[in-house]
Each structure stands twice: as C-alpha cells, then as structure tokens.
N, C-alpha and C positions, 0 to 999 in steps of 0.2 A: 702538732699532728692534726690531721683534720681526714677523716677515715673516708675514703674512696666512695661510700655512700651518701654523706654529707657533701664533698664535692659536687655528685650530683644534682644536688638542690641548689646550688651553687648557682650551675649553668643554664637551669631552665631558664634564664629571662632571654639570656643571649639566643639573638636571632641567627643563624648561619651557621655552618660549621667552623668555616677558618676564626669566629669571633669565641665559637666555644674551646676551639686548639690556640686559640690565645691566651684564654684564663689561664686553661690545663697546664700548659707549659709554665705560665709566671708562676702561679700556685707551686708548680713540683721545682722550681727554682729556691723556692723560701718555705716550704712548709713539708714535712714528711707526709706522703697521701700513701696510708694501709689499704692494703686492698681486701678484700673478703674471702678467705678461703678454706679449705674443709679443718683445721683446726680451731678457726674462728665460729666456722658451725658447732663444733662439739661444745666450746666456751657459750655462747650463744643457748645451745637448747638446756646447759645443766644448766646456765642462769637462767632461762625464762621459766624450769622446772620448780627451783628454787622459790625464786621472786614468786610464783603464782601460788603454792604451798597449796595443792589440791584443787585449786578453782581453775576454773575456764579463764581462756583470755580475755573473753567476755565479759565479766565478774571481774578481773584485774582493769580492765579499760576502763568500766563504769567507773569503778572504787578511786582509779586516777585521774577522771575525767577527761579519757584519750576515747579514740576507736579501735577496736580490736587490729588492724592494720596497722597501726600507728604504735601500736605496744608491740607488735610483732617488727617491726623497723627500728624501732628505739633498742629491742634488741641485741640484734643487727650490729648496730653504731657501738654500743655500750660494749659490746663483745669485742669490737676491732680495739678498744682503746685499751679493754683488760688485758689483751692480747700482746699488744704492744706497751706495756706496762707505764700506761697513762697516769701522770700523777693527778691532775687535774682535768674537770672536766666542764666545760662553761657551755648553757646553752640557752634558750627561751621556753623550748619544748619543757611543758609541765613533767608527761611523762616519761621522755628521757633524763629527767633529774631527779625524777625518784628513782628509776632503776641503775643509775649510775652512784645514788646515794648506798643502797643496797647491796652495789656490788662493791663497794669499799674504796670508793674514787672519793676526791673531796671535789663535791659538785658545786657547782654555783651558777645562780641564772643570770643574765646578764644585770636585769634589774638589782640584783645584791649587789654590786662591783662599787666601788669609787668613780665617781666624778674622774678626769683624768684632770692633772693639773693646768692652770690656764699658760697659753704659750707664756715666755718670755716676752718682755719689753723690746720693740722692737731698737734697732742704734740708730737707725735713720727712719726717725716718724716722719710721717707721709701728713703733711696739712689738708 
C-alpha cells in the first residue's frame, strides 16, 4: 500500500505529465494507492488529537524534530494506512515513524531493514 499522498512525492521529480501518468498507472498496477477521504479525516484529527495529548502541533514538531506541516501530513499518511488496516509501515520520515509507532503500526525506517541478500551466482560468468 502506498497512500495516495505519498504517491505524490513520488512524482514531483517527473517532468511532464504523460511521465507522471506513467508512474501513476505502473504504481496502481502493483501497489494498492488509498486515497484520502472524509473518514480518513475523522481517523486523522482523533490521532493527531491523541498523539499531541494537549500541546500544539508546534510543541509536537519541535519534541519530533519535524515542522508543524510535516506533523500535520505525516498525519494525513499515517491515517490512510490505519484506515486501510496497514500492518506495517516503512519510511525515512522521523516524524511519520513516530506517529505510526503510536498509532499501533509496526513501523520501521528504512535504515532499520536488512541488507537485502546479495544476487545469486551468475551460470554464465561474464570474463
């Protein structure tokens, strides 16, 4: 799953449209893309209610060393995957891995992960 919002970070590098309706389509071929919608708002403001326990976003940014934008987006993302009853949840974003920690995802950054194992030996080595 890769939440309809993360896609879009996705795409910014791509220049053009037909290069961004290229991604889009291979992406929604191989990966389930949630999209954001008024029940992911509701899941969304009682976690960010939750998670902030009386302080401002502001106060929650600093404490996660995010920016208040970035806590309000990580959100956002964290909400689509509770929503879609995300078992895991993998990202680099500091503060999207705390608030997906809190929301009771088992998160992990990518830096935690395994090594992936090295290919197989090839049958026809190349001299």
């Amino acid at each position: 799953m890769i939440p309809a919002l993360v896609l879009t970070e996705y795409m910014f590098p791509f220049d053009g449209e037909a290069k961004r309706k290229e991604f889009a389509e291979l992406a929604r071929r191989f990966v389930f893309i949630p999209s954001f919608d008024e029940l992911t708002s509701e899941i969304a403001a009682e976690l960010g209610r939750r998670f902030a326990a009386e302080r401002s976003l502001a106060q929650v940014a600093k404490q996660i060393n995010a920016d208040r934008l970035c806590v309000k987006i990580d959100l956002l993302i964290v909400a689509t995957a509770v929503q879609h009853q995300g078992q895991h949840f993998i990202t680099n974003d500091g503060g999207a891995y705390h608030i997906a920690k809190f929301a009771g995802l088992n998160a992990y950054r990518f830096s935690d992960l395994p090594d992936p194992p090295p290919p197989p030996p090839s049958l026809f080595p190349q001299d």
